[in-house]
N, C-alpha and C positions, 0 to 999 in steps of 0.2 A: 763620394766620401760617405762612411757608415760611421756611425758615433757608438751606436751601442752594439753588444754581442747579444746573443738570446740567452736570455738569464733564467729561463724556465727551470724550474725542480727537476732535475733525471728522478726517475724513481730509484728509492735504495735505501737499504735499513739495515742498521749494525748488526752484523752477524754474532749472535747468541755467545759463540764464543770468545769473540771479542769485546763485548760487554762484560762479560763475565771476569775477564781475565782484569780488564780495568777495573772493577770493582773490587777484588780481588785486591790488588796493589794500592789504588786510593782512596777504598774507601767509600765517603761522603764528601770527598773531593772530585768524586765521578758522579756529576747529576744528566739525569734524561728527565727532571721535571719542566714541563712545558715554557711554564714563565722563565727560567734560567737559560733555557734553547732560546726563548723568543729574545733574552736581552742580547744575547752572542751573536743571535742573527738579525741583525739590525744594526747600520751604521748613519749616517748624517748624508746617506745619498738619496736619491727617489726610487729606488730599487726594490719591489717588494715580495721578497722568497723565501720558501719556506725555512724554517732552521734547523741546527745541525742537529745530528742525533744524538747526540750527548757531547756534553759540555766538560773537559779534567783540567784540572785548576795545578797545575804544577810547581813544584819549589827547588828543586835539583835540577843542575844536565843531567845526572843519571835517570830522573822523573821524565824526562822529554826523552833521550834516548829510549826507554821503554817502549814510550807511545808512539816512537816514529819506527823501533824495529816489531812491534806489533802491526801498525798501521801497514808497513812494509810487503808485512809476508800474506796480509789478507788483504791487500790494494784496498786500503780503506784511505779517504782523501783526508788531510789533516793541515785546519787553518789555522796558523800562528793569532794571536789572539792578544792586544794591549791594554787599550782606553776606550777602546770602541769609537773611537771620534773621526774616520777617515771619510772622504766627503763622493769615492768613486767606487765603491763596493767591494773594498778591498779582500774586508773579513768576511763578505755572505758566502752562506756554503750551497753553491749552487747546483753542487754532488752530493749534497749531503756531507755527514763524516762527525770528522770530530773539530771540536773547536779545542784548541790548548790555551787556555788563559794562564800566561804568563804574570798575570800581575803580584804575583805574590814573593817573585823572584825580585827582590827589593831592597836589596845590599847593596853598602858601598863598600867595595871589597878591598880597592886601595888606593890612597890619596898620596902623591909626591907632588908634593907641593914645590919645591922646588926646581923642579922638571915641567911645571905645567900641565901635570896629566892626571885624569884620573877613569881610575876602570869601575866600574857599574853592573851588576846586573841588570838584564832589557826591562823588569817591571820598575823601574827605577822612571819617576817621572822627572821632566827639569825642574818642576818646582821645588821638587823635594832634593834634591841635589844642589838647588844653588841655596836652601834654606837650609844645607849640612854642613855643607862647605864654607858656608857665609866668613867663619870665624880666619879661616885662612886668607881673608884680603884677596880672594880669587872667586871668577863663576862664570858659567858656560853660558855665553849668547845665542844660543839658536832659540826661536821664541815664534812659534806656529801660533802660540792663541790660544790654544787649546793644552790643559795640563796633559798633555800627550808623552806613552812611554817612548822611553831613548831606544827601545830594540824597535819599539814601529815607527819612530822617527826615522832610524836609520832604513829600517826596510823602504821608507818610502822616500826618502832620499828630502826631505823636509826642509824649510828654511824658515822663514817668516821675517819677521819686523826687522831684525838686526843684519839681514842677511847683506845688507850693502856696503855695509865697514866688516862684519866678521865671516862674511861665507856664509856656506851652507851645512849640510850634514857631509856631504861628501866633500869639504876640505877639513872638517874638523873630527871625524874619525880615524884614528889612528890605526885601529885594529880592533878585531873581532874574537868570540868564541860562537863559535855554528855547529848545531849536528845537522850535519847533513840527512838526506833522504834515510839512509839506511841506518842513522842511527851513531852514526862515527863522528867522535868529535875533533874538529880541527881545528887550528888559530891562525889568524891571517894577522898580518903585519905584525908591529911590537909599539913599545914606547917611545922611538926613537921618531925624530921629526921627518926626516925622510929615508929610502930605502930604494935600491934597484933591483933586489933580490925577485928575479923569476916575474912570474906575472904577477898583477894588481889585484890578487884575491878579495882583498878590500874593498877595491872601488867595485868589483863584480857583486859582491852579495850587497850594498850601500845601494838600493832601489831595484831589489829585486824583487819588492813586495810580496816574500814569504813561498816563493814559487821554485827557490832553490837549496831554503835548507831555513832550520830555527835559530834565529840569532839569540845567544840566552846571556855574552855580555860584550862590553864594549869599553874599547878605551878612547877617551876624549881629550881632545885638550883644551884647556883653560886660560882663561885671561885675568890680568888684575883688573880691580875693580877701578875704575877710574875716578879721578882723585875730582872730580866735579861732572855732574849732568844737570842738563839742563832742558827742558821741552818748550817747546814753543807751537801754538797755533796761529795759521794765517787764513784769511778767507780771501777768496777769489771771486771776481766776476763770472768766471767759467771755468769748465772743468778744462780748456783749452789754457788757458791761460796758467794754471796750477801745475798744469802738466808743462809747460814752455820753462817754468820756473826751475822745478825737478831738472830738466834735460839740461839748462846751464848751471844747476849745482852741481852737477854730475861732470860736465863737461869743462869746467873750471877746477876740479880735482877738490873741493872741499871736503874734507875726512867726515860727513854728517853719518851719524850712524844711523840711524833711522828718517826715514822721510815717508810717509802714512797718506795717501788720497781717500777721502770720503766723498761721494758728491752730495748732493742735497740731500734726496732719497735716504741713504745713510745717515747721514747726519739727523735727519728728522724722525727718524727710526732709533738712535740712539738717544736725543733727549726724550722721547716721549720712556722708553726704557731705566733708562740714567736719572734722569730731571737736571740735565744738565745746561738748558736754555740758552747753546749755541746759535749762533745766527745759520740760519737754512739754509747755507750754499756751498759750494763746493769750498774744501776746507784740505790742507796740508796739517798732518799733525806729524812733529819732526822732534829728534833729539838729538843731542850734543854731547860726544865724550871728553874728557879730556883735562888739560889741568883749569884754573879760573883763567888765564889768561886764554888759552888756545880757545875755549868753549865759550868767552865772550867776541872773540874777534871770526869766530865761525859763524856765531847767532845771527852779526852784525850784518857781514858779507852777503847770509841769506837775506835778511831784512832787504837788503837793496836790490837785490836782484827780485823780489817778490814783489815791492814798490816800481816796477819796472814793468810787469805786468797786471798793475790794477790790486794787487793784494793789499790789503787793509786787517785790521784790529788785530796787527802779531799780539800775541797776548804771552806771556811766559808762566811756565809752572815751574818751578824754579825748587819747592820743598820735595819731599818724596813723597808727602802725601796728595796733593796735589797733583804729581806728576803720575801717581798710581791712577788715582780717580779716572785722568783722561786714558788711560791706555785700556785698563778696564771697560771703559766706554766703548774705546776700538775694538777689543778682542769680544764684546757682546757684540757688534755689530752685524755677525749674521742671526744668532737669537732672537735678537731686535727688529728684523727685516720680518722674519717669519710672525711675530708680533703683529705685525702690521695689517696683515689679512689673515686672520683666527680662521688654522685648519688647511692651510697655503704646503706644500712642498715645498723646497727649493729645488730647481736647476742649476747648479753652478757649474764655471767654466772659468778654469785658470790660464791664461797664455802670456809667454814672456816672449818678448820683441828685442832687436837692438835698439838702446837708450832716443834714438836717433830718429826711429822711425814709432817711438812709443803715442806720440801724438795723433799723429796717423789712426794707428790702429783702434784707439781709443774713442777718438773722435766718428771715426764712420760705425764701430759698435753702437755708440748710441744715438746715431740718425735711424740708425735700423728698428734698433729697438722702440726709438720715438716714435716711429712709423704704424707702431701698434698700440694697442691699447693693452698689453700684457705688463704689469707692475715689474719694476727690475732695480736694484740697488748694484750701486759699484762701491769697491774697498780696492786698494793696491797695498805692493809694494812696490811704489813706481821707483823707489833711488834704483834697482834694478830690473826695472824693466817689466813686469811682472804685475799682472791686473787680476781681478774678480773679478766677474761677472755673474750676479746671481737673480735669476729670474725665477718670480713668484708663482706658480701656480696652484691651481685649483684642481685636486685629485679624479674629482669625479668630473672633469670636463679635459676627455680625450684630445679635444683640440687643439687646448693649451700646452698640454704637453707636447704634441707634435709643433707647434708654433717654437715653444723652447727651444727644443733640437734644432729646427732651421739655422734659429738664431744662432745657437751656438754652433753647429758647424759653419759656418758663415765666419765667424768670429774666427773659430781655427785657422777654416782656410788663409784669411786677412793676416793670418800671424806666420803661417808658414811662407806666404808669398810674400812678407816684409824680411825674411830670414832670419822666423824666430820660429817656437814649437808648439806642439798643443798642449801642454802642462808646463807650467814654471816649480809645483811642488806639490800638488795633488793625487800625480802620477797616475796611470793607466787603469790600474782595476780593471771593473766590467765596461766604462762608459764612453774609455777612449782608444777602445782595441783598432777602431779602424782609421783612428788618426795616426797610429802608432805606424798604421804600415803607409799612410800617407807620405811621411815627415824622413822615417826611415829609410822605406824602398822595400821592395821583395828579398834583394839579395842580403841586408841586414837584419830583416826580420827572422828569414830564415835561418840565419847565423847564431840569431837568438833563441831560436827554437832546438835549433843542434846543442846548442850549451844547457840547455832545459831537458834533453833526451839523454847527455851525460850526467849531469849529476843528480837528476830522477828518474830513471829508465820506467820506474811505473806510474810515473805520473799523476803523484799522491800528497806532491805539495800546492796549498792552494790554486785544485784544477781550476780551471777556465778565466784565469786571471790574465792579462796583458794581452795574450794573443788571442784573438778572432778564430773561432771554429771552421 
């Protein structure tokens, strides 16, 4: 099993004329100044390569068509470009090229409220979307953590906190606008809730991590806001016992919409962060949608099944402010981690299991990990399945980094032979090319490679992403 691809810099520098031609068109929205390259080239993985040769800030599809029918006819490679928050080397430009920062593309273009849908440009983040919409009684659950945009949410197929009552990205996209490699703009699906029409164009570019075409907007759908939430924390004797809890709320069909593991590690990394003076152990932070009755007799049903394995001090945050504070908490907690040893890397490694066998997986990760002296904090989303695994290291000691990698292929493998995968929502990038063909097989991967040779024959959208050289 190989975890990483060689991420080394090819040599290569924008050809003269295609600087030109950008410049030409945007402007002072086409920089080649170093610190603007080095922000574009850099994302939240341990990956560290050179950056791209100039950086265009785009605000039309016709702005992006330019750049990818330029990009086209001089095979110059070109990263789709968000938040910069993706945790697997999604956006490093390990060809060089150009990076396209889409953040400026940040309309809501149209809201049917009454349909439950709304369409977005991709620089459109969620926060700023459920802070537009707010007013219509409606707002979009998918919730990474990260104020992450919806065209690189969808590129990566994204989920987070909510994803155990509301899905993921790939159930809550309805349709796309993409220019493809050459520059042609197409739309995939519509607003309508489902479709048989031809193939799943949708669900094909929803995690194709920018390797098949610029997604520049999207249509979502949305949910009412629910007419009471409620949070609650429970602390556990062990991270075993938290997780047994999890696998009977799941398995007894309670509608929770969130359910959050921290283990100590975490947790003690968030209050020193936060100043939020949590008790140090492994900890369920969970929500409740619904109306006051459904969301008290939901809170309840968990309470006992948590008292059933040793959980004590449910505590409720019940106000919004309150219940902001502790999620806040959750979504610093890899900031927080990194906090902890000033100057550390992180390793991370996301894998989702069946509910069933989550205990399992979970449990021999960190004997493994105990087994060393290498610092490591865990975060989930166990309601499906779905863990962190974030190991600290220390940059200038080669060791540790190769000690990470073990661990975490180790941890894949455990997840594929429980008949789960090597990503839950992190997706492939540079770090998981050769789980990809683990999980998969030859004859899929290759299928995927056929579909990357059709609709980029010069293979100019984010080279050396997913697949293994």
């Amino acid at each position: 099993m190989r975890a990483l691809a060689d991420s080394a810099q090819a040599p290569f520098s924008l050809p003269d004329e295609v600087l030109q031609a950008l410049r030409r068109r945007f402007g002072a929205r086409c920089s080649t100044a170093l610190a603007q390259r080095e922000l574009h080239g850099r994302d939240e993985s341990p990956f560290d390569v050179a950056p791209p040769d100039a950086v265009v800030f785009a605000e039309s599809n016709e702005e992006v068509a330019f750049v990818l029918q330029l990009a086209q006819q001089h095979r110059v490679p070109v990263i789709p470009y968000g938040t910069g928050t993706s945790l697997e080397g999604h956006l490093l430009a390990v060809q060089g090229g150009i990076s396209l920062d889409l953040s400026r593309m940040k309309s809501i273009l149209q809201l049917h409220s009454e349909d439950l849908t709304v369409t977005v440009q991709a620089g459109v983040t969620r926060q700023q979307l459920n802070q537009e919409i707010r007013h219509s009684g409606l707002f979009f659950p998918i919730d990474p953590g990260a104020d992450a945009s919806l065209g690189g949410m969808a590129a990566t197929r994204a989920s987070g906190t909510n994803a155990v009552r509301y899905g993921t990205m790939r159930e809550n996209v309805l349709g796309l606008t993409v220019l493809t490699a050459s520059g042609e703009q197409i739309r995939t699906g519509s607003r309508a809730r489902k479709s048989s029409a031809g193939y799943d164009l949708t669900r094909l570019f929803v995690g194709s991590e920018g390797t098949l075409g610029v997604i520049t907007e999207l249509t979502l759908r949305l949910y009412p806001l629910p007419e009471a939430v409620s949070a609650a924390i429970c602390f556990f004797p062990s991270i075993d016992a938290a997780v047994q809890t999890t696998i009977a709320i799941i398995q007894m069909g309670i509608p929770i919409a969130r359910c959050e593991l921290l283990d100590a590690h975490a947790v003690r990394a968030v209050n020193a962060h936060d100043h939020l003076g949590l008790r140090e152990s492994p900890m369920l932070l969970m929500e409740f949608h619904g109306s006051a009755a459904s969301v008290a007799e939901q809170a309840q049903s968990v309470q006992a099944l948590a008292a059933e394995q040793g959980g004590e001090a449910f505590e409720w945050a019940s106000t919004p402010e309150a219940r902001t504070r502790l999620w806040t908490a959750r979504h610093h907690a890899y900031l927080s981690a990194l906090q902890t040893r000033p100057g550390c890397r992180c390793v991370t490694t996301d894998t989702c299991v069946p509910i069933s066998r989550l205990a399992e997986s979970i449990n021999e990760s960190v004997r493994e990990v105990e087994a060393t002296d290498l610092p490591y904090f865990i975060v989930g989303h166990v309601g499906d399945g779905n863990f962190h695994m974030g190991y600290l290291i220390d940059p200038q000691q080669p060791a540790e980094r190769e000690l990470a990698e073990r661990l975490s292929a180790q941890m894949v493998a455990r997840a594929l032979r429980l008949g789960g995968t090597c990503t839950g929502e992190h997706g492939i990038g540079l770090h998981k090319q050769g789980f990809l063909l683990d999980e998969a097989g030859p004859g899929a991967v290759a299928l995927m490679r056929s579909i990357k040779a059709a609709l980029d024959p010069a293979q100019i959208m984010n080279p050396g992403k997913i697949f293994a050289s």
